[in-house]
N, C-alpha and C positions, 0 to 999 in steps of 0.2 A: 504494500500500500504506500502510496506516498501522500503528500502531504503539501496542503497553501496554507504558505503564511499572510494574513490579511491585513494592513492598517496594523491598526496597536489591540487586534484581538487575542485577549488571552491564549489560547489554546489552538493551536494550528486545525484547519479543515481535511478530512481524511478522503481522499479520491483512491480508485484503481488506479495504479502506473500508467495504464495505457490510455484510461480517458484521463489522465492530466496531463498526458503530452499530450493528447490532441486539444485539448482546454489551450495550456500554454500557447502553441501557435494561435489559436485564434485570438485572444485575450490580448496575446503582445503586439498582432498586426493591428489589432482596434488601437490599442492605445499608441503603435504607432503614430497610429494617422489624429489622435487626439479624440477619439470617440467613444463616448462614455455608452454604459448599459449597464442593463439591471442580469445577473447571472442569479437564477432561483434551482433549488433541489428538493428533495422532502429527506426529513431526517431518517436517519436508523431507526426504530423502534425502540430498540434498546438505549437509544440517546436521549435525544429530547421528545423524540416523535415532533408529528407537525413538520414545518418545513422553510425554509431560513432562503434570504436572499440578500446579495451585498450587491451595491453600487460600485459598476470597478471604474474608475476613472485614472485618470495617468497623475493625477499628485498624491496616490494615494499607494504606499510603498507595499510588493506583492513578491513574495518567495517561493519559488518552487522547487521543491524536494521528492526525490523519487527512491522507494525502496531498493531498485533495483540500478546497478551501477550501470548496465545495458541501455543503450537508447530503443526505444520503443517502435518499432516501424509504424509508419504514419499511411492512413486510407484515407486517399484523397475526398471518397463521396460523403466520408464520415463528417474531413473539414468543411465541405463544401453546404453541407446541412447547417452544422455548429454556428459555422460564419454566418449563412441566413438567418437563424434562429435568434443569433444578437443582434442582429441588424433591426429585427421587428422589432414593433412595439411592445411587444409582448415584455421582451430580452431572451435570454438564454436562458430557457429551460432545461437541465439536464437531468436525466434517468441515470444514478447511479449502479443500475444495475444492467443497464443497455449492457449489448457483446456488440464488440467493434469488429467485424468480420478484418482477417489479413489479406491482400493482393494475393492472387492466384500464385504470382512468384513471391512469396514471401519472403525470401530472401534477399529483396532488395525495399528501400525505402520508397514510396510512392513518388512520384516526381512534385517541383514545386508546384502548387497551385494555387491560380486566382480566387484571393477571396475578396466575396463582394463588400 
């Protein structure tokens, strides 16, 4: 499991490896380009339950930690969702317990792709 450090919240946000590398990319090209969104999940049950959302915006300082020393390989139609999905109004809803399918060659990293 890895882990987002938030702003000055106590206690780090716990993600799969795999969807916080694909979070990271999207998160960092938003705030790239200076664009703010609302990122929402539902808790664990065993946690808070209910279901928590931050404002990520680029003055607001954000760490990412990943259990595993390995980079993650990246599916491009996963980003290519993620990136809509904070684009809307809505923001980024994620399903902590989505399965990120691998490219047929999993052995390579998905090539770069445009996000909207």
């Amino acid at each position: 499991m890895g882990h987002l450090y938030y702003g000055n919240l106590p206690d780090p946000i716990e993600f799969p490896d795999r969807l916080l590398a694909h979070l990271k990319v999207v998160i960092a090209t938003k705030l790239r380009r200076h664009e703010s969104f609302t990122m929402s999940w539902r808790n664990a049950a065993d946690d808070e339950g209910g279901r928590s959302t931050l404002w990520i915006e680029p003055s607001i300082p954000l760490r990412f930690v990943f259990g595993s020393a390995a980079p993650e390989p990246l599916h491009a139609p996963t980003l290519s969702e993620l990136a809509n999905r904070a684009s809307s109004t809505a923001g980024l809803t994620v399903d902590l317990d989505a399965v990120i399918p691998f490219d047929v060659d999993s052995g390579k990293v998905a090539p770069p792709v445009a996000i909207p």
